[in-house]
C-alpha positions, 0 to 999 in steps of 0.5 A: 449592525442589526438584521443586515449585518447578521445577514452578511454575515450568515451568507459569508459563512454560507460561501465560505462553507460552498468553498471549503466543502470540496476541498474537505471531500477531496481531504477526505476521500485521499485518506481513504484512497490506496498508494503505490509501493515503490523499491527504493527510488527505481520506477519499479513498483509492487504488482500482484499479477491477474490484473484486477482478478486476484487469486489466492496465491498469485504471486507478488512480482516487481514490475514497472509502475503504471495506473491500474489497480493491481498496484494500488495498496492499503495499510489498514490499521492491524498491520495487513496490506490489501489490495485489488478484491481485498486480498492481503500481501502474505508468505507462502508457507506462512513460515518466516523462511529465507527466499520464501514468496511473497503472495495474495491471498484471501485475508484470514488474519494469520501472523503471515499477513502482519506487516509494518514499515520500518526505516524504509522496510516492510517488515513482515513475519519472523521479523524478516523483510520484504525483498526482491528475489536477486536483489535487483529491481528487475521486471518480473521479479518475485517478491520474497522475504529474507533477513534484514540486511539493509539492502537497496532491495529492502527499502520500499517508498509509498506513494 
């Protein structure tokens, strides 16, 4: 084999390297890209109003799924769920209260702004769930949270 050999082989890893490098990027910039929050198996996702302009408190509302990045959400590694301009997904009052809303506002690390998905839940503070207020995937809806029940309200896909 000698020198040519080593050449052909060097410039099969070289081509293989030039053909595998784009899909490494791809790999790799898909685990760092955000994913959309769905109720159940309606078209209906999870949307902080302001689209793209988020302000502390706005609240968290359900509303048909579409590209734009007021619906576009991360789980980061301590339980928080960010999204547009790095807010969090949290509870107003920061209490684990029936119906309370669930709202955007600024990350600060507060028990309110834990959650963790279980069995098809979002299960945030005083180990209440994510829930649509009414129970029905309507367009508008509010987000709250409410005692775990089970309910098609309750259970959230991420995609």
């Amino acid at each position: 084999m000698g020198i040519a050999g080593d050449g052909k082989q060097r410039m099969s890893r070289y081509l293989y390297a030039l053909l595998l490098a784009p899909l490494l990027t791809v790999d790799l910039v898909g685990c760092a890209t955000s994913a959309q929050i769905t109720s159940g198996n309606s078209n209906m996702c999870m949307n902080v109003i302001n689209h793209g302009y988020p302000e502390a408190g706005a609240p968290l509302i359900i509303k048909g799924c579409d590209p734009w990045r007021n619906q576009q959400w991360s789980f980061n590694g301590n339980g928080q769920i960010t999204g547009v301009g790095g807010f969090c997904v949290d509870v107003q009052g920061s209490a684990p209260t029936d119906g309370a809303r669930v709202i955007y506002t600024p990350c600060s690390g507060s028990p309110s702004q834990n959650w963790v998905g279980s069995n098809g839940t979002i299960v945030g503070i005083g180990g209440k769930c994510l829930d649509i207020d009414g129970g029905n995937p309507n367009q508008g809806a509010p987000l709250i949270i409410n005692a775990c029940n089970g309910s098609p309200s309750q259970q959230w896909i991420s995609h």
